[in-house]
VOTOR-265680 format. One record per residue: x, y, z of N, C-alpha, C in turn; residue number from 1. Coordinates in pm, whole numbers, always signed. Layout:
BEGIN
<node><n_u>X</n_u><n_v>Y</n_v><n_w>Z</n_w><ca_u>X</ca_u><ca_v>Y</ca_v><ca_w>Z</ca_w><c_u>X</c_u><c_v>Y</c_v><c_w>Z</c_w><i>NUM</i></node>
...
// end
This chain:
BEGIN
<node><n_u>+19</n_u><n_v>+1891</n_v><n_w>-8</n_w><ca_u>-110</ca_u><ca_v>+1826</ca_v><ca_w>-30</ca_w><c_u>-104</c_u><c_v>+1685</c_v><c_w>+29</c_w><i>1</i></node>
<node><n_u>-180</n_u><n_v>+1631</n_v><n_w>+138</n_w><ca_u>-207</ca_u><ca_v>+1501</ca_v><ca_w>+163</ca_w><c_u>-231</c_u><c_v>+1433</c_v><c_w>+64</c_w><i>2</i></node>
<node><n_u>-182</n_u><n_v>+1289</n_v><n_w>+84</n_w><ca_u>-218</ca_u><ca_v>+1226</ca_v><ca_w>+11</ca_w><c_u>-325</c_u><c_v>+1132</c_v><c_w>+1</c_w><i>3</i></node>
<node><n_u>-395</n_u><n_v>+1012</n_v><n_w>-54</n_w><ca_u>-532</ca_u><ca_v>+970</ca_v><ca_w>-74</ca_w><c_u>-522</c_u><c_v>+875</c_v><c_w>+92</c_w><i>4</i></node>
<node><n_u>-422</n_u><n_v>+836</n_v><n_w>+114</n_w><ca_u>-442</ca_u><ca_v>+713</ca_v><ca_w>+228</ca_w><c_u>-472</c_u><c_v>+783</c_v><c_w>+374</c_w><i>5</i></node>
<node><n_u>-384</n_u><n_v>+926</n_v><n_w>+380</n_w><ca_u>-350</ca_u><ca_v>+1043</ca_v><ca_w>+487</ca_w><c_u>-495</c_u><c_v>+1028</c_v><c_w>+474</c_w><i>6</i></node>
<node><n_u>-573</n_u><n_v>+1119</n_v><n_w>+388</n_w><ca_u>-692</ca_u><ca_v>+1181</ca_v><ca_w>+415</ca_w><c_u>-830</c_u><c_v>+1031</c_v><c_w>+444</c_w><i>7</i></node>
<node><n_u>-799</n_u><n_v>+977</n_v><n_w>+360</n_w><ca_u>-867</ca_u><ca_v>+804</ca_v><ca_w>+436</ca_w><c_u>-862</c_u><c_v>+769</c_v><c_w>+549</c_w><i>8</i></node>
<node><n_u>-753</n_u><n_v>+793</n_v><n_w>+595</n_w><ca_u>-673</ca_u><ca_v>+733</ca_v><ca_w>+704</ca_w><c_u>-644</c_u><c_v>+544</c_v><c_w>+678</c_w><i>9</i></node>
<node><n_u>-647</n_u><n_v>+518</n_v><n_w>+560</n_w><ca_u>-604</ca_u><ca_v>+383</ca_v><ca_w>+564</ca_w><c_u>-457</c_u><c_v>+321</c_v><c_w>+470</c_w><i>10</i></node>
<node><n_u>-383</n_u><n_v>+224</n_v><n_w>+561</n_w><ca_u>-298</ca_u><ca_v>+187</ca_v><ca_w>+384</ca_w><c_u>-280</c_u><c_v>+70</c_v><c_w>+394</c_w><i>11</i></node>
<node><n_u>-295</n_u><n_v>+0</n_v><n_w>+262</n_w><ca_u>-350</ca_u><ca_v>-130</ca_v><ca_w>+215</ca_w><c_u>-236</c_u><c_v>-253</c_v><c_w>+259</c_w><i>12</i></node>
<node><n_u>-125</n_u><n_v>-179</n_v><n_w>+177</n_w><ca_u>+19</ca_u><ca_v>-219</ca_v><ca_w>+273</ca_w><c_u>+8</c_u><c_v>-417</c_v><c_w>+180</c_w><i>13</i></node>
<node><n_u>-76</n_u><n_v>-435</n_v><n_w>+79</n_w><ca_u>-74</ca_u><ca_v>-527</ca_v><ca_w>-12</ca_w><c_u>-140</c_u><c_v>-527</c_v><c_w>-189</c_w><i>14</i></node>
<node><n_u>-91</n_u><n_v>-383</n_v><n_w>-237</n_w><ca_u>-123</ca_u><ca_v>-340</ca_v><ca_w>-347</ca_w><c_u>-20</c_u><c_v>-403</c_v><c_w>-453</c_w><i>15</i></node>
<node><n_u>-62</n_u><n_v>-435</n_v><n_w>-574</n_w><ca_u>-47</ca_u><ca_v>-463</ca_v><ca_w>-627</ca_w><c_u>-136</c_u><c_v>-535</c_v><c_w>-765</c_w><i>16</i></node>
<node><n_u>-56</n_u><n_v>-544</n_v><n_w>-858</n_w><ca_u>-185</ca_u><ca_v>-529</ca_v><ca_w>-1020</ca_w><c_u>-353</c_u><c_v>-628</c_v><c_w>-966</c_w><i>17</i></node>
<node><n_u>-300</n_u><n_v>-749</n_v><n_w>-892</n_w><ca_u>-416</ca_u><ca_v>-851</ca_v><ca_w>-900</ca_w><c_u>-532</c_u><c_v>-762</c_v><c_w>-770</c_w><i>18</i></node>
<node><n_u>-497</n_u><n_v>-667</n_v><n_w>-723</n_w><ca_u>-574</ca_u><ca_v>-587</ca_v><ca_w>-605</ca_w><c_u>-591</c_u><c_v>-476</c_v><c_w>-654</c_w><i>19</i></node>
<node><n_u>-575</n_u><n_v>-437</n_v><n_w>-781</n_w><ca_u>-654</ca_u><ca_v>-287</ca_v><ca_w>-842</ca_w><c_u>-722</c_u><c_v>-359</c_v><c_w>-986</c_w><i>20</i></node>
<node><n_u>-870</n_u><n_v>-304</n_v><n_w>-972</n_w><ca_u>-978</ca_u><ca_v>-322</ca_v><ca_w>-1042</ca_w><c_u>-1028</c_u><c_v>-222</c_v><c_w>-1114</c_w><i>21</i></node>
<node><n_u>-1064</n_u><n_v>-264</n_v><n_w>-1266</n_w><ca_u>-1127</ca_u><ca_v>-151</ca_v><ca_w>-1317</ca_w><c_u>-1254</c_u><c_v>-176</c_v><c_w>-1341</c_w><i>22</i></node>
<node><n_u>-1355</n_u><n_v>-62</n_v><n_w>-1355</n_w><ca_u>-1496</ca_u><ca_v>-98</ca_v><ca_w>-1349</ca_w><c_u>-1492</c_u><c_v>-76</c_v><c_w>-1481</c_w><i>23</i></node>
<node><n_u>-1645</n_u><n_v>-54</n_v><n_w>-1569</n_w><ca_u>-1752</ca_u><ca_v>-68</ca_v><ca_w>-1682</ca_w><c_u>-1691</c_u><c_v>+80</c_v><c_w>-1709</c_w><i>24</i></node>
<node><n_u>-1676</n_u><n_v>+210</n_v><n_w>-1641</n_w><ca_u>-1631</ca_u><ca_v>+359</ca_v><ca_w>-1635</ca_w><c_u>-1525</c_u><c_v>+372</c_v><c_w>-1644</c_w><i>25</i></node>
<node><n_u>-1423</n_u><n_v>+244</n_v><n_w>-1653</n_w><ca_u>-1280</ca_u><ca_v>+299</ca_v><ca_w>-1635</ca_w><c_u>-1262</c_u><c_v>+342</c_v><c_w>-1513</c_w><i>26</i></node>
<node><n_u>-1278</n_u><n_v>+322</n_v><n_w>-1435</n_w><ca_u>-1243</ca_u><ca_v>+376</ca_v><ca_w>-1246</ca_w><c_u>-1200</c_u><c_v>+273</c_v><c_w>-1162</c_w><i>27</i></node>
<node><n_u>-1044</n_u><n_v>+333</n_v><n_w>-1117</n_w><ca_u>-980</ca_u><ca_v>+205</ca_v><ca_w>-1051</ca_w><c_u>-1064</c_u><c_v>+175</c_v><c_w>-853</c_w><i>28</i></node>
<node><n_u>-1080</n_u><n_v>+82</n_v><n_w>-848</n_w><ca_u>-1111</ca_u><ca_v>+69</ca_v><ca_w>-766</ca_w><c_u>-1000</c_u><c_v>-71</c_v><c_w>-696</c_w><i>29</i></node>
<node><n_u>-972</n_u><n_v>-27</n_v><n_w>-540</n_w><ca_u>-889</ca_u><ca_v>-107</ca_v><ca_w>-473</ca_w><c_u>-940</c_u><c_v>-222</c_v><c_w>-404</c_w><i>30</i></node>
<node><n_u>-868</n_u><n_v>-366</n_v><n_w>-428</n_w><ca_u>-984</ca_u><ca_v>-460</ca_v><ca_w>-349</ca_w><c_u>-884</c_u><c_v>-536</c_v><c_w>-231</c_w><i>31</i></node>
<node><n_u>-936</n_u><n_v>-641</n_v><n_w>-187</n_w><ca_u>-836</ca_u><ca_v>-700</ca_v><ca_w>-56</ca_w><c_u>-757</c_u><c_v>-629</c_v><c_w>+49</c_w><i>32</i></node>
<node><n_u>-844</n_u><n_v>-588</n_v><n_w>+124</n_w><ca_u>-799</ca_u><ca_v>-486</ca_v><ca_w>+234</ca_w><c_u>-752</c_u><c_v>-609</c_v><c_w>+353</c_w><i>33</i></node>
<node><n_u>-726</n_u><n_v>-701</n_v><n_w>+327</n_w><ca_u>-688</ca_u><ca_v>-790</ca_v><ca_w>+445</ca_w><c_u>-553</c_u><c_v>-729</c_v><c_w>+510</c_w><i>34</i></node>
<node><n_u>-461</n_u><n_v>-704</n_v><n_w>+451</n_w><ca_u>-353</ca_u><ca_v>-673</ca_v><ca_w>+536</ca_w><c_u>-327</c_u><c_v>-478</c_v><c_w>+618</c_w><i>35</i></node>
<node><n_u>-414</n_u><n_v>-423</n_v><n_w>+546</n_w><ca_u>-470</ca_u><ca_v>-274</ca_v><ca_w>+569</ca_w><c_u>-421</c_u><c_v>-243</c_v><c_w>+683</c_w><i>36</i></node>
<node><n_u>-369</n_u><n_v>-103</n_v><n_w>+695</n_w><ca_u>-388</ca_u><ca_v>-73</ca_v><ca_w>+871</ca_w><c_u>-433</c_u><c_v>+29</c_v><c_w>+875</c_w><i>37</i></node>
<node><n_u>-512</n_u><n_v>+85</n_v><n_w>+986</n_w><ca_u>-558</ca_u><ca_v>+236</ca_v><ca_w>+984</ca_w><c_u>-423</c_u><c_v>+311</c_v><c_w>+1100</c_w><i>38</i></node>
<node><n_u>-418</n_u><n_v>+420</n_v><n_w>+1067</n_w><ca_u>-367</ca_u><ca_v>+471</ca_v><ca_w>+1141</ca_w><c_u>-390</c_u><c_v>+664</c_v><c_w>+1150</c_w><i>39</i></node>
<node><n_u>-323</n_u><n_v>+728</n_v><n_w>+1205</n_w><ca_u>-346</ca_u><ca_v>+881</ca_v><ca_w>+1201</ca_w><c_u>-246</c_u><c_v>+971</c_v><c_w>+1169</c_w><i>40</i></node>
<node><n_u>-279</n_u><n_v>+1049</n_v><n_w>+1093</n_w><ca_u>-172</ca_u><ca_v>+1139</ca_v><ca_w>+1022</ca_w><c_u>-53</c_u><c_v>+1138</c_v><c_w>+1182</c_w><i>41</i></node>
<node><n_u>+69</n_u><n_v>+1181</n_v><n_w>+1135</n_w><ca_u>+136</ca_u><ca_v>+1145</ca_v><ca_w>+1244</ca_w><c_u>+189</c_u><c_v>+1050</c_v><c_w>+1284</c_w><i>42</i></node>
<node><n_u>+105</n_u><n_v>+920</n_v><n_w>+1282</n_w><ca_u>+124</ca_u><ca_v>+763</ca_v><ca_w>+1325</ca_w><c_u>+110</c_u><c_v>+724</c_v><c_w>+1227</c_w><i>43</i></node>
<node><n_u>+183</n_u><n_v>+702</n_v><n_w>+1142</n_w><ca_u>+219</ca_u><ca_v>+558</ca_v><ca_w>+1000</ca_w><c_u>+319</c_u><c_v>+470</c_v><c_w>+1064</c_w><i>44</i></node>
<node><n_u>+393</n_u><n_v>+428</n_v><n_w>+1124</n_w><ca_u>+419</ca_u><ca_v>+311</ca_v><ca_w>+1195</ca_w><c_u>+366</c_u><c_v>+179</c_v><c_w>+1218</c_w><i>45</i></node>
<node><n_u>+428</n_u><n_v>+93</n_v><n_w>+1121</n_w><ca_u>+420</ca_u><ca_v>-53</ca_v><ca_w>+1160</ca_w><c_u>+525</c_u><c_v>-124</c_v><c_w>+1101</c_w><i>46</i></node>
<node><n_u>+522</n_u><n_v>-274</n_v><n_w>+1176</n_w><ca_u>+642</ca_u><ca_v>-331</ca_v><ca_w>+1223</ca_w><c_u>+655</c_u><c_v>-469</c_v><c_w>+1152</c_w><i>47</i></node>
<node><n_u>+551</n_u><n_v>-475</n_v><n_w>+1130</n_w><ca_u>+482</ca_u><ca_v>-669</ca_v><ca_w>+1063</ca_w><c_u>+519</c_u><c_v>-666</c_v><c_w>+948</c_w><i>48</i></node>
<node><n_u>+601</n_u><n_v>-746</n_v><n_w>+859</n_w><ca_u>+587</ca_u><ca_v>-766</ca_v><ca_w>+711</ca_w><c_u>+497</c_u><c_v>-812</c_v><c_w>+664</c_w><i>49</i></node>
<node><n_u>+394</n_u><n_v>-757</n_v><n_w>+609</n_w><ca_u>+270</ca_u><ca_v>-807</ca_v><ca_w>+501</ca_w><c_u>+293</c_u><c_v>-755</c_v><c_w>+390</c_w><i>50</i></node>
<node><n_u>+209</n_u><n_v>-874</n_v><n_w>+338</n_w><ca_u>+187</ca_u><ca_v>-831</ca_v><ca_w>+163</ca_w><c_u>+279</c_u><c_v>-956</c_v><c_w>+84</c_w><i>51</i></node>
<node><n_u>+282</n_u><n_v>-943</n_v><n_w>-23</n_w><ca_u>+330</ca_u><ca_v>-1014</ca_v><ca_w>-127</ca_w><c_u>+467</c_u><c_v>-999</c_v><c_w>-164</c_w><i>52</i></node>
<node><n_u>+578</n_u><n_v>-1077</n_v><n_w>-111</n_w><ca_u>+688</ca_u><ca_v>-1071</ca_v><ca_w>-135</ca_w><c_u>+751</c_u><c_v>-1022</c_v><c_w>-270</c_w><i>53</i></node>
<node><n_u>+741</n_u><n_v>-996</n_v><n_w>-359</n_w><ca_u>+820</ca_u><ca_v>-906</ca_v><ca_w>-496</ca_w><c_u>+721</c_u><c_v>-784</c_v><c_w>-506</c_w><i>54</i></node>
<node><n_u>+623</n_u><n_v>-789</n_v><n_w>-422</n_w><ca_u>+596</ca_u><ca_v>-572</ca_v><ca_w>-397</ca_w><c_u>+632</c_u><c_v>-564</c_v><c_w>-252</c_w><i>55</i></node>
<node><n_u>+731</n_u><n_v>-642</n_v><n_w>-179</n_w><ca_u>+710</ca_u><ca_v>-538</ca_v><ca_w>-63</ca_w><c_u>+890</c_u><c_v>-481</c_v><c_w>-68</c_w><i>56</i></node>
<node><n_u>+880</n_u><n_v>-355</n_v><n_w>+14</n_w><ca_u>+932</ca_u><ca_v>-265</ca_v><ca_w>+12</ca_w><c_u>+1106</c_u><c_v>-266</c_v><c_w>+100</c_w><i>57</i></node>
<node><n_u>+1205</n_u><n_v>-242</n_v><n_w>+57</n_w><ca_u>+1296</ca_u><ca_v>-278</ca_v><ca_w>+151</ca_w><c_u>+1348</c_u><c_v>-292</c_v><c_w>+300</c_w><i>58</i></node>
<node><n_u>+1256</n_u><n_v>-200</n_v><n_w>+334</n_w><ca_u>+1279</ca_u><ca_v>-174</ca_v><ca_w>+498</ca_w><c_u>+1193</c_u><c_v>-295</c_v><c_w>+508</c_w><i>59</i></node>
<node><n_u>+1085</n_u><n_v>-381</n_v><n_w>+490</n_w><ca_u>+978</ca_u><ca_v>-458</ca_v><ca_w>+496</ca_w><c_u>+1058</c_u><c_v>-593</c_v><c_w>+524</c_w><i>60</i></node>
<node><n_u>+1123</n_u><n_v>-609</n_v><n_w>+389</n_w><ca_u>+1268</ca_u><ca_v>-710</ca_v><ca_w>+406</ca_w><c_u>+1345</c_u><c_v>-709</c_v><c_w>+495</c_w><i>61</i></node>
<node><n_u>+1434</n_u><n_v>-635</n_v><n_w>+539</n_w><ca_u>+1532</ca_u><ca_v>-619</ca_v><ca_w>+649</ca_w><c_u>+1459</c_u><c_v>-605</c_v><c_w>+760</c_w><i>62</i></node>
<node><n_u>+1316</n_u><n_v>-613</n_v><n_w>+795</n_w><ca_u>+1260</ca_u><ca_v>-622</ca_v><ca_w>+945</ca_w><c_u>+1239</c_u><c_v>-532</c_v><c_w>+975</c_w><i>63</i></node>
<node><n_u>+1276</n_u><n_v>-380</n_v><n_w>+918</n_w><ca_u>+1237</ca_u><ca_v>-228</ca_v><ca_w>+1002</ca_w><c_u>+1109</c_u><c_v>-199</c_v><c_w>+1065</c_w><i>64</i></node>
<node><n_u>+1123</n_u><n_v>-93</n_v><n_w>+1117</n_w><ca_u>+989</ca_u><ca_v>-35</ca_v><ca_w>+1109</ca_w><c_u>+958</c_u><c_v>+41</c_v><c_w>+1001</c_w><i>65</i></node>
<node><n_u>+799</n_u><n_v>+74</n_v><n_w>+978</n_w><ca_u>+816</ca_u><ca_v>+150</ca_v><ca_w>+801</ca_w><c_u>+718</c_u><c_v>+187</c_v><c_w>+822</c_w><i>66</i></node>
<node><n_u>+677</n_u><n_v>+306</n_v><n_w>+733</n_w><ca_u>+572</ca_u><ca_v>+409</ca_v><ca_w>+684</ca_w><c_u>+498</c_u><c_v>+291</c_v><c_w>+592</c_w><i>67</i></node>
<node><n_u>+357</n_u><n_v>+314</n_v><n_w>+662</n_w><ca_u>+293</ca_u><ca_v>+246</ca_v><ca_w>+582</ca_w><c_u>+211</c_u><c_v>+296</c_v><c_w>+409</c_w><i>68</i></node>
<node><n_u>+225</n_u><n_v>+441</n_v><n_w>+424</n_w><ca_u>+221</ca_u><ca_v>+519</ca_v><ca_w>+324</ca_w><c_u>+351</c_u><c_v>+474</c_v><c_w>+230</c_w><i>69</i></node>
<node><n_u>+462</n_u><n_v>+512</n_v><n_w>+302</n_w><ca_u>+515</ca_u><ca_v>+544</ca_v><ca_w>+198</ca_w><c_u>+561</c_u><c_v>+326</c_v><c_w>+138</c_w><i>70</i></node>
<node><n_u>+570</n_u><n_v>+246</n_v><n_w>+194</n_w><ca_u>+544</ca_u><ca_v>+129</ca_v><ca_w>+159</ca_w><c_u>+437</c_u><c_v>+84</c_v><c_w>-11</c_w><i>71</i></node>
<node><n_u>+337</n_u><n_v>+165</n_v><n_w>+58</n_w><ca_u>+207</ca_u><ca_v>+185</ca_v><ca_w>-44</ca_w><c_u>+275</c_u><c_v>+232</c_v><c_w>-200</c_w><i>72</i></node>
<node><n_u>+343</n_u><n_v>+345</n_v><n_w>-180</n_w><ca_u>+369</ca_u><ca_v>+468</ca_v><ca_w>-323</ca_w><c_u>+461</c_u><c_v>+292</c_v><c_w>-339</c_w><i>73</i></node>
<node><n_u>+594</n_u><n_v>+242</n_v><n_w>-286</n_w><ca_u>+663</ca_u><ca_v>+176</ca_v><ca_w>-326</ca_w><c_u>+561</c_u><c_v>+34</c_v><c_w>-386</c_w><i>74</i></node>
<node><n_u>+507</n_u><n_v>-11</n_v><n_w>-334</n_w><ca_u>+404</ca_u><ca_v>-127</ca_v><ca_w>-440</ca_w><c_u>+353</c_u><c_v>-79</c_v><c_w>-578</c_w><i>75</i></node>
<node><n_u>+277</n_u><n_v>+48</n_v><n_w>-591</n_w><ca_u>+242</ca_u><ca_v>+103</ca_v><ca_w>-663</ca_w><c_u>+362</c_u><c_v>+66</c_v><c_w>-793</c_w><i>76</i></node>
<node><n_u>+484</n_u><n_v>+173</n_v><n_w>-737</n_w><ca_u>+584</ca_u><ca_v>+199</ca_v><ca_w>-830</ca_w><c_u>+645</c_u><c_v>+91</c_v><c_w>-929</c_w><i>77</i></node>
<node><n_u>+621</n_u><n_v>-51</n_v><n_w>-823</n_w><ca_u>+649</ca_u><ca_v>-191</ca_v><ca_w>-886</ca_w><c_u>+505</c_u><c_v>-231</c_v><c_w>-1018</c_w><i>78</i></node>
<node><n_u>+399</n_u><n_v>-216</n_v><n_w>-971</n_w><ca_u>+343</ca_u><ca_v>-188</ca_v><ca_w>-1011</ca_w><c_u>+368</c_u><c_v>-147</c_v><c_w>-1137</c_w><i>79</i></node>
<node><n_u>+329</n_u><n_v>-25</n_v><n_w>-1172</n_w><ca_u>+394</ca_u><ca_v>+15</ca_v><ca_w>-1275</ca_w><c_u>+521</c_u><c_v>-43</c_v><c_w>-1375</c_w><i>80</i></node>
<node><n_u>+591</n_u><n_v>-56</n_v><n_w>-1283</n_w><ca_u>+726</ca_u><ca_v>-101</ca_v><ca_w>-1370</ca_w><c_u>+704</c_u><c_v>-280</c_v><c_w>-1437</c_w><i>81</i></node>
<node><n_u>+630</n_u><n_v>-315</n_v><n_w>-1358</n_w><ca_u>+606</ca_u><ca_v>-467</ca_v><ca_w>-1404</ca_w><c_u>+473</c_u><c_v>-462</c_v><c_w>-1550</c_w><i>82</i></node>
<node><n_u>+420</n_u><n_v>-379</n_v><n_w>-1525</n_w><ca_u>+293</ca_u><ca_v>-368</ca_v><ca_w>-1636</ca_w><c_u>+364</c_u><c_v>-297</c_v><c_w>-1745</c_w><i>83</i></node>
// end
């Protein structure tokens, strides 16, 4: 099953608690798409460190290149663990 960014085609690549919003319904909604990249199933590749230094992801640190998906699940996961 794809996942939500695959089928978007976007990843935020700067998630974290102060960039997920809840509405009046309880429905998270994602805000600050400044550092975002689009890309195409296939092409998740990028090279730039963005985002907020204590969610970004290790390869991000050491300079790699990195899945911008999977970068994403890793903010999330901090996420979580910090709340």
């Amino acid at each position: 099953m794809p996942s939500l960014a695959t089928l978007q085609g976007v990843v935020h690549r700067d998630l974290k608690l102060e960039n997920m919003l809840l509405n009046n319904e309880g429905v998270l909604k994602v805000a600050d798409f400044g550092h975002a990249g689009i890309f195409n199933e296939g092409w998740d590749l990028f090279s730039t460190a963005v985002g907020t230094l204590h969610h970004l992801a290790p390869e991000q640190v050491e300079g790699h290149v990195y899945s911008g998906e999977k970068v994403d699940l890793w903010a999330l996961g901090i996420a979580l663990y910090v709340e």
